[in-house]
N, C-alpha and C positions, 0 to 999 in steps of 0.2 A: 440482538446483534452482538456478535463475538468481535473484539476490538482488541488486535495483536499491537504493539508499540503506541496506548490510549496517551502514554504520556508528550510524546511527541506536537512539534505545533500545530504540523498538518493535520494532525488527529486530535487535535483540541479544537481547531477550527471547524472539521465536521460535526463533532460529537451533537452539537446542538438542532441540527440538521436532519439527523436520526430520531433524536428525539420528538421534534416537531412532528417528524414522519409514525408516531407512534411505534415506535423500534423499546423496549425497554436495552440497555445494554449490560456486558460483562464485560469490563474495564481490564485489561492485561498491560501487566507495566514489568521493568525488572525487578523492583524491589515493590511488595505493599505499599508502601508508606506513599508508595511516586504515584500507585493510581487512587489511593486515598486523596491525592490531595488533587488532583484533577476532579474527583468525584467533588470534592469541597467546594471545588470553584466553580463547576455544574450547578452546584444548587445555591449556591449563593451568590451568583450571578445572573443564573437565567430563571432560578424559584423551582427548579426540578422538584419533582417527589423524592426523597433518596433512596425510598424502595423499587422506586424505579433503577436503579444503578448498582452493580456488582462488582467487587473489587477483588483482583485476583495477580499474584504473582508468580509472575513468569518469564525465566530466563532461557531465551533461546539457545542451543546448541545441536549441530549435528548428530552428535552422538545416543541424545536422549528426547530427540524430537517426534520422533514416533509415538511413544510413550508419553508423553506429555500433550500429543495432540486426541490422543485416545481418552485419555483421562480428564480432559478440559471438555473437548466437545460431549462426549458420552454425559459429560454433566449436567446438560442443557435441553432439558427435555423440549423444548421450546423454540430448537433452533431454526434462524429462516434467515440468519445471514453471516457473511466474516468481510473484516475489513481489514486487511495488516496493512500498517504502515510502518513496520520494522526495517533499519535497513541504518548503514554505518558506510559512512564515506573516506576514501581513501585520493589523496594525489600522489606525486612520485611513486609509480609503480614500481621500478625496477628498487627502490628502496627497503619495499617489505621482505620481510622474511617468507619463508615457505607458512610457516605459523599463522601470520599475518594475515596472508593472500588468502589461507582456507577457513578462518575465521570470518574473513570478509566475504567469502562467499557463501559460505554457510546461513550468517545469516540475512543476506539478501536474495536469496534465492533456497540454498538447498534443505534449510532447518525448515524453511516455509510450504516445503510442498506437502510433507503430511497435513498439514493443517489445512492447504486449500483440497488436495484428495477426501479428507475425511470428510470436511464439510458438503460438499460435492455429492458423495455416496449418502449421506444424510440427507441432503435436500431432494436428491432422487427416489430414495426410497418416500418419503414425505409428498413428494407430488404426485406417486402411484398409488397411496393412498389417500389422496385428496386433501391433505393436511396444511397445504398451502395458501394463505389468504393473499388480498391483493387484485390490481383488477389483471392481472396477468398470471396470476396462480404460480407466482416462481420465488425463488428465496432471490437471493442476492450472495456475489464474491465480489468484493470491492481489493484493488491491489494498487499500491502506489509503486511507479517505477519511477521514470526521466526519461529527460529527454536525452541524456547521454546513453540511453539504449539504442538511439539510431544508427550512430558510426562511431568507432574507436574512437579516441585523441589520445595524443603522446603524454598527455598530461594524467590524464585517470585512465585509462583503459579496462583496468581489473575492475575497477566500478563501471563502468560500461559492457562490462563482457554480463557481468554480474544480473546485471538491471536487464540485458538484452536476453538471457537465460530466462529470469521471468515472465517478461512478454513474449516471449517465445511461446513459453506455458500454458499461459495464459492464453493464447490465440488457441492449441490445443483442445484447453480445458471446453471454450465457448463452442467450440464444435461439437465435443462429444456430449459435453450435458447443457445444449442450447433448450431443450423443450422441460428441466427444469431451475434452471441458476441463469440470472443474467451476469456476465462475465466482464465485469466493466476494467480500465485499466486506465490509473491516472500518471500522467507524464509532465510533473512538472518542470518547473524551469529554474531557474534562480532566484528560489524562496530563502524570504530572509530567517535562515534559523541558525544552530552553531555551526551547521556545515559549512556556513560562508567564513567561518572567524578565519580572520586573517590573509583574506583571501582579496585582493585590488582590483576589485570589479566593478566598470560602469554603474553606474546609481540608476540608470534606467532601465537597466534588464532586469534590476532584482525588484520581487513581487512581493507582497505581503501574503502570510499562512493561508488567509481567507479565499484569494485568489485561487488556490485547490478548490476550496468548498463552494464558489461558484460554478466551477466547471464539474461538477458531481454534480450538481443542482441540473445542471445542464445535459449530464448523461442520462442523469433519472428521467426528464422531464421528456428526450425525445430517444431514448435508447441508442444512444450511441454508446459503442464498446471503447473506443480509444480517444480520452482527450484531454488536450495541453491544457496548462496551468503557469501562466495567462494565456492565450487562445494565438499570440502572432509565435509563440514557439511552437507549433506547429505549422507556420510557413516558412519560418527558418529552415526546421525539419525537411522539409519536403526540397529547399534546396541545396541542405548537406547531400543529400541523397545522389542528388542530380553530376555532384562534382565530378569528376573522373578521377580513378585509381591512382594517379600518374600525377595528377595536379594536388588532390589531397593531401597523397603522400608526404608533398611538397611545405604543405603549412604548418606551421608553430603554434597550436594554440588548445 
């Protein structure tokens, strides 16, 4: 299992998950040293093998993301899944720069699609050759969005256009290579990580890391393609939806 942003919480919180699932992984962080020590705390917390765990760095960018999804995946003879949780938050939209905004998108969305394409074209070519284990003979694309992919807010929008670009994708992706990748897509909510810093938000919307890794437990376990992190922000979801154009427009938040 290829692990794009391994250093992250959400992806620290899975990582153990995978493993129990007999997944061996390759750790991708921005600098080595960040998924070395993720790898450190794998095995000397949970008793890993450390040969079981690959450490590899890797900084995302639009420009050289092709290239780098060729040259990571192509190096995995063994591949049967990717899990990115890359992804850099933004508020005051009209604040960033043009720089900024393409940065932020880059890489939450567009640095990321060679790497979900490639893996994709691998696990297809791999399941037409039978190469696939499993009781469903398919690999695995695992993608972290939000729940701010449902509807704009005046507050983040670029990150919500951002996050709603990948699910987009991702909805795409699960159709066209449904009979070999399960195409899961996780929506969390207000997980406590740095993204919150600084940020004066109710103490009861915000979830702990793990809270992801349940609801991944929960995707595996009955195949579901789309689900929140913790489980009632998707019924929040489902009544942003419901608002009307005219009255949303209306709110502040």
């Amino acid at each position: 299992m290829v692990v794009l942003g391994a250093n992250s919480p959400i992806a620290q919180a899975c990582l153990p998950m995978f493993l129990r699932r007999g997944y061996d992984l390759l750790l991708c962080a921005r600098t080595l040293d960040k998924a070395q020590q993720v790898k450190a705390h794998l095995c000397a917390e949970g008793g890993w093998a450390p040969e079981r765990i690959i450490c590899r760095a890797l900084s995302l960018s639009a420009e050289s993301a092709d290239g780098q999804a060729q040259a990571l995946l192509n190096s995995v003879p063994d591949l049967c899944g990717l899990f990115t949780a890359v992804g850099v938050y933004a508020e005051t939209c009209d604040q960033l720069s043009t720089a900024q905004a393409f940065d932020l998108t880059a890489i939450n969305f567009t640095a990321q699609i060679p790497f979900l394409n490639r893996t994709a074209e691998i696990l297809k070519l791999k399941h037409r050759q039978g190469q696939l284990q499993g009781r469903h003979k398919r690999g695995l694309i695992i993608a972290v969005s939000s729940v701010a992919a449902v509807r704009g807010r005046c507050t983040n929008y670029l990150y919500g256009a951002s996050k709603a670009a990948l699910s987009t994708y991702l909805d795409g992706m699960r159709q066209q290579y449904q009979d070999c990748a399960a195409v899961i897509e996780l929506r969390p909510g207000l997980i406590a990580t740095s993204m919150l810093d600084g940020r004066r938000l109710p103490a009861l919307l915000i979830a702990q890391p793990q809270a992801v890794e349940r609801a991944l437990e929960r995707a595996l376990r009955f195949g579901s393609p789309v689900v929140y992190a913790p489980r009632f922000w998707g019924l929040l979801a489902f009544f942003w939806r419901l608002i009307p154009h005219r009255l949303y427009g209306r709110l502040k938040f």
